[in-house]
LUMMIVEX-420738 format. One record per residue (C-alpha): residue number from 1; residue in one letter; x, z, y. Coordinates in steps of 0.2 Angstrom, whole numbers. Each point is the difference from the previous one (the first is absolute). Layout:
N
R  nr rest     x     z     y
R NUM    a     X     Z     Y
...
# end
This chain:
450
R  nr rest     x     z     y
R   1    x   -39    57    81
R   2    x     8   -15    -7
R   3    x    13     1   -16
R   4    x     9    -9    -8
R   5    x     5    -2   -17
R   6    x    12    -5   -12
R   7    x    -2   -12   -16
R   8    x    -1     6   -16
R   9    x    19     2    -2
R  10    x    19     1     6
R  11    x     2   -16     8
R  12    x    11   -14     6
R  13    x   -12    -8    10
R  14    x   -15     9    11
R  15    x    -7    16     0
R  16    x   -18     7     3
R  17    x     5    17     7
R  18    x    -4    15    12
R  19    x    12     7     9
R  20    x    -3    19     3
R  21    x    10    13    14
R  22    x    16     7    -6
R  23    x    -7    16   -10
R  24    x    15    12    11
R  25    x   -11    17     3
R  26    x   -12    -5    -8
R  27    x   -12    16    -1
R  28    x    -7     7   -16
R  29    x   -16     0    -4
R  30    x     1     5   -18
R  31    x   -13    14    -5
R  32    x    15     7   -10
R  33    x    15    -2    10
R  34    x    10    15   -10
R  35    x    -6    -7   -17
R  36    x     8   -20     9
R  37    x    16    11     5
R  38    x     3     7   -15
R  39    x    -2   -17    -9
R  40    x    12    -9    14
R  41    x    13    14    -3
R  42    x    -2    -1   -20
R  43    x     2   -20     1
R  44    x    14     4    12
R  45    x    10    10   -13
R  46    x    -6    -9   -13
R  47    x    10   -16     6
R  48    x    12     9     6
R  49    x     4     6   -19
R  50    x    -4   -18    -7
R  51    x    14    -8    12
R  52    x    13    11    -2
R  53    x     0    -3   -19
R  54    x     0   -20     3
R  55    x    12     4    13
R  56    x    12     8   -11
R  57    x    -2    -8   -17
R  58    x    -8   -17     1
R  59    x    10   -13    -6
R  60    x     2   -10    16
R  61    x     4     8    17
R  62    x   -16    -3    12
R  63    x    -3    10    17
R  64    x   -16    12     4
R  65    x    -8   -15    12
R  66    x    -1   -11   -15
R  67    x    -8    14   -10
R  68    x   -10     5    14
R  69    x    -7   -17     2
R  70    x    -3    -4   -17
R  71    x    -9    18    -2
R  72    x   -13    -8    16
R  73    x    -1   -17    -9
R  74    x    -5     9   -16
R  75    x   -13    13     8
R  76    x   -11   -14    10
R  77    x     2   -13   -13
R  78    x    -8    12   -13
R  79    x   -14     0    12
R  80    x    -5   -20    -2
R  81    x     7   -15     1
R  82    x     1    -3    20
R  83    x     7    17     4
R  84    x    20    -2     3
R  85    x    13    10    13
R  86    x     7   -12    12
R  87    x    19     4     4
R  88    x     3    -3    19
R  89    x     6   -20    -3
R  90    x   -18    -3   -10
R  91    x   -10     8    13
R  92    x     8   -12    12
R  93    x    -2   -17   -10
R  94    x   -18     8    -3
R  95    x    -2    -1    19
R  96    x     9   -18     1
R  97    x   -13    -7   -14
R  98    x   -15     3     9
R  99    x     7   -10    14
R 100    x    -2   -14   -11
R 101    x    23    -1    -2
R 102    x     9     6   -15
R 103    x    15    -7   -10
R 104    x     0     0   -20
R 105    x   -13   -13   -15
R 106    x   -14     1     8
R 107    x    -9    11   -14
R 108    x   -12    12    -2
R 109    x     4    12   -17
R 110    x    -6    15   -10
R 111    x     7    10   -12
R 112    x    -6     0   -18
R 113    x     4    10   -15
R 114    x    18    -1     9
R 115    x     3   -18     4
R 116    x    -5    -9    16
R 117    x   -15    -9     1
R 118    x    -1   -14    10
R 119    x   -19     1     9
R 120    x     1   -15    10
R 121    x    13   -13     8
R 122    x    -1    -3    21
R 123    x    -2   -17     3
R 124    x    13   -10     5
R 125    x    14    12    -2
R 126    x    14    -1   -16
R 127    x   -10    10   -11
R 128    x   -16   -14    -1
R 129    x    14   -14     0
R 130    x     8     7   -13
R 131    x   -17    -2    -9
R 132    x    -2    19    -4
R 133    x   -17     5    -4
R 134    x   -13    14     1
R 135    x     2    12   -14
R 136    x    20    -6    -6
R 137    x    10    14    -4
R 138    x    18     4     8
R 139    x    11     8   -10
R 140    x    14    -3     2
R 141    x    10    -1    19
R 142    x    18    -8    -2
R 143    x    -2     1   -17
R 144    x    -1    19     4
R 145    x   -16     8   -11
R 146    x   -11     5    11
R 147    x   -11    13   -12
R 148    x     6    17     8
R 149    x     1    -1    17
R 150    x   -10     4    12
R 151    x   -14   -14     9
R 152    x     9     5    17
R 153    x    16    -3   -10
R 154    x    -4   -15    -8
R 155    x    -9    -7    19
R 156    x    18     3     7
R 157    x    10    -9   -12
R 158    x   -11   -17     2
R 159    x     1     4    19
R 160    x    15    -8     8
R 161    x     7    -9    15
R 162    x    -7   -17     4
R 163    x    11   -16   -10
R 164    x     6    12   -15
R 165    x    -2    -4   -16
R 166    x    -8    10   -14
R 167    x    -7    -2   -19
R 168    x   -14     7    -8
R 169    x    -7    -1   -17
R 170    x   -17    -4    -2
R 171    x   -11     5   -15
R 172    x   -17   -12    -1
R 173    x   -13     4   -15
R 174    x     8    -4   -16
R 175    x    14   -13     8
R 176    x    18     3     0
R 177    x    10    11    11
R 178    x     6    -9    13
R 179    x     9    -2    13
R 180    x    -6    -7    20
R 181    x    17     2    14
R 182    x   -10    -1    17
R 183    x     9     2    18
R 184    x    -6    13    10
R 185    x    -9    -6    16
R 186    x    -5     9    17
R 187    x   -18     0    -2
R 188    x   -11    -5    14
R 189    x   -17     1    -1
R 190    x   -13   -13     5
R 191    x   -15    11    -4
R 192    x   -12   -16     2
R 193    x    -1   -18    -5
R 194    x   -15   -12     3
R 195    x    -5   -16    -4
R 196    x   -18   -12     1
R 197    x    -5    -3   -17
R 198    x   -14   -14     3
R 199    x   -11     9    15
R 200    x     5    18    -6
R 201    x    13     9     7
R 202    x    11    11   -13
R 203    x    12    15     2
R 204    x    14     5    -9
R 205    x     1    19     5
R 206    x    17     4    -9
R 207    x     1    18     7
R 208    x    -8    11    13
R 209    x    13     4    14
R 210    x     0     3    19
R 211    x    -1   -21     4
R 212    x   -15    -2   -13
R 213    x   -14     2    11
R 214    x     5   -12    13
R 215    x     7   -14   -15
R 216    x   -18     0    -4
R 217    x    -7     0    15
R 218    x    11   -18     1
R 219    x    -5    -7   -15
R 220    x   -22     2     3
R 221    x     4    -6    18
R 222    x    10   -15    -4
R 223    x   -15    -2   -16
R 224    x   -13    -1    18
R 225    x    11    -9     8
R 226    x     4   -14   -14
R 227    x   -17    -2    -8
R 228    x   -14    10    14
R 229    x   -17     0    -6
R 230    x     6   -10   -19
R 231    x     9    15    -5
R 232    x    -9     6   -16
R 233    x     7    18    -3
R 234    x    17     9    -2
R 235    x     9     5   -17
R 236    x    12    15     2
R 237    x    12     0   -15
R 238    x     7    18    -2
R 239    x     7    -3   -18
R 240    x    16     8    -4
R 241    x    -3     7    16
R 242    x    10    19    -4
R 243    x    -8     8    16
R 244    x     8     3    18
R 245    x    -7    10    14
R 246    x   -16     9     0
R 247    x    -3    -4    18
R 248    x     4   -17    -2
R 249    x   -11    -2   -14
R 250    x   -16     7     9
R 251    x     2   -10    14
R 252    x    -1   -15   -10
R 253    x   -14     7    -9
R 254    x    -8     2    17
R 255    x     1   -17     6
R 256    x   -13    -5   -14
R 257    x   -13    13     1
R 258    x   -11     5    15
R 259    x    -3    19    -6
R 260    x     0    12   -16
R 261    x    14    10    -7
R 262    x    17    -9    -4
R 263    x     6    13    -9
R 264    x    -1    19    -4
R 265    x    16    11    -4
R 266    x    -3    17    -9
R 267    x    11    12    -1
R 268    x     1    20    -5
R 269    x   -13     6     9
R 270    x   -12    -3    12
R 271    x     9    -2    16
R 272    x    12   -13    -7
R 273    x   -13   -14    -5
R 274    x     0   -15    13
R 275    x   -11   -13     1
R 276    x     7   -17     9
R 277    x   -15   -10     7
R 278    x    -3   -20     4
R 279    x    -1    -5    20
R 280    x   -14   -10     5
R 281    x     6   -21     0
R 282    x     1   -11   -15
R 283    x    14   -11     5
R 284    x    -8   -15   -12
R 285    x   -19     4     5
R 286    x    -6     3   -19
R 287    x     9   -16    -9
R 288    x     3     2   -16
R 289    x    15    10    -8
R 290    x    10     1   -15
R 291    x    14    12    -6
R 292    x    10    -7   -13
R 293    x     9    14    -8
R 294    x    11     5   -16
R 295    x     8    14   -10
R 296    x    14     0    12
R 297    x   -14     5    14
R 298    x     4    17     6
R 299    x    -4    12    13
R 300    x    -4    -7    18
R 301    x    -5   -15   -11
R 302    x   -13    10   -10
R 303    x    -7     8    16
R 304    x    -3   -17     8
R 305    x    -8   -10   -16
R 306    x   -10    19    -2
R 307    x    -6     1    19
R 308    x    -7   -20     2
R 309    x    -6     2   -19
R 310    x    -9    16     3
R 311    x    -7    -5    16
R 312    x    -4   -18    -6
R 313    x     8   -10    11
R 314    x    11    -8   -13
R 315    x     3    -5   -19
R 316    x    13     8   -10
R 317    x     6   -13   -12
R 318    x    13     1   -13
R 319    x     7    13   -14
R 320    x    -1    18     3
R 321    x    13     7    12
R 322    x    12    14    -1
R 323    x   -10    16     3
R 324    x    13     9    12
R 325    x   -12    12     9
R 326    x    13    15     8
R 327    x     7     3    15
R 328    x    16     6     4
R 329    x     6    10    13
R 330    x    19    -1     8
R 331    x     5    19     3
R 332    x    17    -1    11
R 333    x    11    13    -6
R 334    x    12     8    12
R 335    x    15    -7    -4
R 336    x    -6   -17     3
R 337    x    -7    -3   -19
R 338    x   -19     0    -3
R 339    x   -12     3   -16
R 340    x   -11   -14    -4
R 341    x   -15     9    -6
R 342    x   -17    -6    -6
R 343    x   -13    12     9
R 344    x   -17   -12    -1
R 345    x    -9   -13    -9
R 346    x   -11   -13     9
R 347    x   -15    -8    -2
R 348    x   -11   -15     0
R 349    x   -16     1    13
R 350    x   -11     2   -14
R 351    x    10    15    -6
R 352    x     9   -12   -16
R 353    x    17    11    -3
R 354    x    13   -14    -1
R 355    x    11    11    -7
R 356    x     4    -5   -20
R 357    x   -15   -11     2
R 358    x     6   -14    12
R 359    x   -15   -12     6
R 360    x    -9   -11   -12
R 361    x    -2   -19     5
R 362    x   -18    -3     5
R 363    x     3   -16   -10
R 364    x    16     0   -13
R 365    x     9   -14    -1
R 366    x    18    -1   -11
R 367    x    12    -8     8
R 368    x     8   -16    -5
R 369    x    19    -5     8
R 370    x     9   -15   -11
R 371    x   -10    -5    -9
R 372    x    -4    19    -9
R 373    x   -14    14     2
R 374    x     8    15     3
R 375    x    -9    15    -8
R 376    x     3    15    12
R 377    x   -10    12   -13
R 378    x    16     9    -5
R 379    x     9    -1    17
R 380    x     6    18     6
R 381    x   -13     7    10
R 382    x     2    19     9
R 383    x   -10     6   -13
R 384    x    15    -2   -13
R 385    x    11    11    10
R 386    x    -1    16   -13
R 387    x     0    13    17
R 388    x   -10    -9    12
R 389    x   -15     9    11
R 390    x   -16     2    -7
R 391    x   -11    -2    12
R 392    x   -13    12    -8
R 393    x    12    15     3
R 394    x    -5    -1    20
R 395    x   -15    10    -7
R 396    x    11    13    -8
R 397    x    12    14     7
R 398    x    16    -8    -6
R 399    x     5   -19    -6
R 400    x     1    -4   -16
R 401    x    11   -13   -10
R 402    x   -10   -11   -13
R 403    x    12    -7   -13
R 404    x    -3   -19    -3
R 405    x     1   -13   -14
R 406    x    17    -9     0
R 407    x    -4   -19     1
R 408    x     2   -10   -16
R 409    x     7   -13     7
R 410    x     9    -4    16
R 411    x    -6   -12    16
R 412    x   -11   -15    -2
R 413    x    -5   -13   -15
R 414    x     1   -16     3
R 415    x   -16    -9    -8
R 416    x    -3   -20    -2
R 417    x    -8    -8    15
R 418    x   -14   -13     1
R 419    x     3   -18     4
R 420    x   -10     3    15
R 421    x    12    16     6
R 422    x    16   -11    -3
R 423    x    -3    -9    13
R 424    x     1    17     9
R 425    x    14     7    10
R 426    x   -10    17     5
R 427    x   -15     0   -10
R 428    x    -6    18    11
R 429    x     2   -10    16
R 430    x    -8   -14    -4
R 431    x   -16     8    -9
R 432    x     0    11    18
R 433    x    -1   -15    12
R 434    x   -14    -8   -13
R 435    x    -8    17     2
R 436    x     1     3    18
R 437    x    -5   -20     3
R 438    x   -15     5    -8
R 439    x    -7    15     8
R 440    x     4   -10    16
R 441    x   -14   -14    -6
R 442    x   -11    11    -5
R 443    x    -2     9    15
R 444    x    -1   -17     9
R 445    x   -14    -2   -12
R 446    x   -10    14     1
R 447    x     3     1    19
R 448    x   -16    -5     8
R 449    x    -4   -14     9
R 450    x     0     1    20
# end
C-alpha cells in the first residue's frame, strides 16, 4: 500500500496526505460497543444541552453549523497539531493542492500559542517576494487580531481569489510590528528546478507533487546529456522543502538506491505497519550525492535525506531539519466533508523516528545568505508544538501528549560572517559542490588502474 501524507500543518501550499474510503457503514469492531453507544448518546445530549444555552443566550446570534464545526475543529485539534475537520470547500482545495494548483501566499503555517506561524515560504509565490521568512509570526489579517480563531479560520482569511489584495502584520524576534501588503496570486507549482554548477548537476526540489518524479527524471538526463562521463555527482536541495506526496517522495528516493527499505510506517498494531522498499537501478550508477537540507525541511524531505543517508548512498549536509514524522489520514465524511487525522508515524530505514527528532546533517554546516550566518538553533521545530506525537506511545496502549518548553526566543540569529563567507551568496550550496567535487576525485583516485 502506498500513502500519502500531509505536512506538519494546515496549509496553503502542498499536502502530504492519505486519502482513506468514506467511513458510511462503517462496521464496529469495538470490543465494547454498548459501553461506545452509551458514550456517543451522552456526547449527543451533552452538546445538545451546551448548544441550546449558546443558542439562546450568547451574546451574538450564530447557527448550529457554526457550532457544530467549531465543536469538530476543537475535538481533533486537541489531538496534535496536524489533526483538523475539513468543511466540504477545504477537502476540495485539499484535493486541488496535490495537483500542484491552488490560489492564495504561497505559505506553509502553524499555530503557536494562538497566533500563525509561518513554517516556510514557497518559492517564487507573493509570500517569498514579500520577503517573509520561516518562523515570522502573523498576527494580525487586515489589521484584524488574529489570536482567537481557529488555524482553519485564520488559513481561510489569507486564502482569496487570485489579484486581491490583503495586509498582514508580521512579528520577527524583538523587531517592530509591522506591516507587509502582498497580492494574492494563483499559485502554480514548478515542483523542480535544475541547473549545472561546474560538472555537478543540482536540484531544487521545492515540493513533492504528482509532476516531481518526471521533473527529476529531466534534470539528471539533461546533467548526461550536457556533461556525460565529466559529471561529478548530484546535489538534491530539499531545504524549506514542507513535504508533498508520499508517493512522490519515494519514487524519487528510489531513483538513487538499488535496494533496502525507503521507509517504514507504524501504526496501532501490527497489521498497519508498511514497509515501502527501493527497486533495483541507481539512475547516477553510484556518483556521489548530497542533500542539502534546513529547519524548514519537513516530511517527504525528511524521508528522502533519511533513506539515501541511511542507505549511504548520499551526504546529508546542513542544519538539523524539522522533525515532522506522522502521517495523516483524509476520512471523507458523508456529506462531502472529511477528517484529517494522524493514524501513523514513519521511519527511517535504520529505524530513526523522525518524528520530533528531524535528521541530523551528517556534516553541519550554518548557513550564510547576505553577507550573515544564520543560526537555525532556535528555529521552530515539531518538537515545540506542546501536543505533538510521541513517537514512544506506539509501544503503549494509548498516545500520550508530552508538554514542551516554549522557545526563548523566536526564528533565527543572525551572526557576523567571515570575510571569506561574504563573498558568499549560498554558503550551504557552495560548501556542498566543494564536498561533492571531492568525493568524485577521490573515487577517481582510489579507483584502480586498468
Amino acid at each position: 500500500m502506498r500513502y500519502v501524507n500531509y505536512s506538519r500543518s494546515f496549509l496553503l501550499m502542498m499536502a502530504f496526505i492519505v486519502f482513506i474510503p468514506s467511513c458510511a457503514g462503517r462496521e464496529d469492531k469495538s470490543d465494547s460497543p454498548k459501553k461506545n453507544e452509551l458514550t456517543l448518546q451522552q456526547a449527543a445530549v451533552f452538546y445538545a444541552n451546551v448548544a441550546s444555552h449558546v443558542m439562546d443566550y450568547y451574546v451574538e446570534e450564530t447557527t448550529h453549523e457554526a457550532l457544530l464545526e467549531g465543536a469538530l475543529n476543537g475535538m481533533l485539534g486537541s489531538l496534535d497539531p496536524h489533526s483538523h475537520y475539513l468543511t466540504l470547500a477545504q477537502y476540495k482545495d485539499l484535493k486541488n493542492q496535490t495537483r500542484g494548483k491552488f490560489g492564495g501566499l504561497g505559505l506553509e503555517v502553524t499555530m503557536v500559542d494562538g497566533l500563525i506561524k509561518v513554517v516556510s515560504p514557497l518559492d517564487d509565490t507573493p509570500a517569498a517576494k514579500a520577503g517573509i521568512k520561516p518562523g515570522d509570526l502573523i498576527v494580525r489579517i487586515n489589521e484584524q487580531p488574529v489570536y482567537g480563531l481557529t488555524l482553519t479560520q485564520a488559513v481561510d482569511q489569507l486564502k482569496g481569489e487570485p489579484n486581491t489584495d490583503i495586509e498582514i502584520t508580521i512579528r520577527r524576534g524583538d523587531e517592530v510590528d509591522f506591516p507587509l501588503k502582498l497580492i494574492r496570486a494563483d499559485i502554480k507549482i514548478d515542483p523542480v528546478k535544475f541547473k549545472i554548477e561546474e560538472n555537478v548537476g543540482y536540484i531544487r526540489i521545492r515540493t513533492f507533487n504528482e509532476a516531481t518524479l518526471n521533473r527529476v527524471k529531466e534534470a539528471v538526463n539533461h546533467f548526461k546529456k550536457e556533461l556525460g562521463a565529466k559529471l561529478q555527482g548530484l546535489i538534491l536541495d530539499v531545504r524549506n522543502n514542507a513535504g508533498g506526496l508520499l508517493d512522490s517522495c519515494v519514487d524519487v528516493s528510489d531513483l538513487f538506491l538499488e535496494n533496502g527499505v525507503i521507509v517504514s510506517i507504524k501504526g496501532r498494531g501490527e497489521d498497519k505497519n508498511h514497509y515501502l522498499k527501493a527497486t533495483s537501478g541507481d539512475i547516477l550508477r553510484g556518483l556521489p550525492i548530497a542533500i542539502l537540507v534546513n529547519g524548514g525541511s519537513a516530511s517527504a524531505s525528511e524521508i528522502l535525506a533519511g533513506a539515501l543517508q541511511d542507505n549511504g548512498r548520499g551526504l546529508v549536509i546542513g542544519t538539523r531539519t524539522f522533525g515532522k514524522g506522522s502521517v495523516q489520514s483524509v476520512i471523507p465524511l458523508t456529506d462531502g466533508s472529511a477528517i484529517k487525522l494522524t493514524t501513523a508515524l514513519y521511519y527511517t530505514p535504520s529505524g530513526r523516528s523522525i518524528q520530533k527528532s528531524g535528521i541530523d546533517p551528517d556534516i553541519i554546516i550554518e548557513q550564510a545568505i547576505d553577507l550573515k550566518v544564520l543560526d537555525e538553533s532556535k528555529r521552530l521545530h515539531e518538537s515545540n508544538f506542546a501536543s505533538a506525537v510521541n513517537p514512544d506511545t506506539l509501544q503503549k496502549s494509548s498516545l500520550t501528549l508530552q508538554t514542551q518548553k516554549k522557545l526563548e526566543e523566536e526564528g533565527p540569529k543572525e551572526v557576523s560572517a567571515t570575510k571569506e563567507e561574504k563573498k558568499l551568496t549560498d554558503y550551504q550550496l557552495e560548501q556542498a559542490l566543494h564536498i561533492v567535487r571531492g568525493i568524485s576525485l577521490y573515487k577517481k583516485i582510489k579507483a584502480p588502474v586498468k
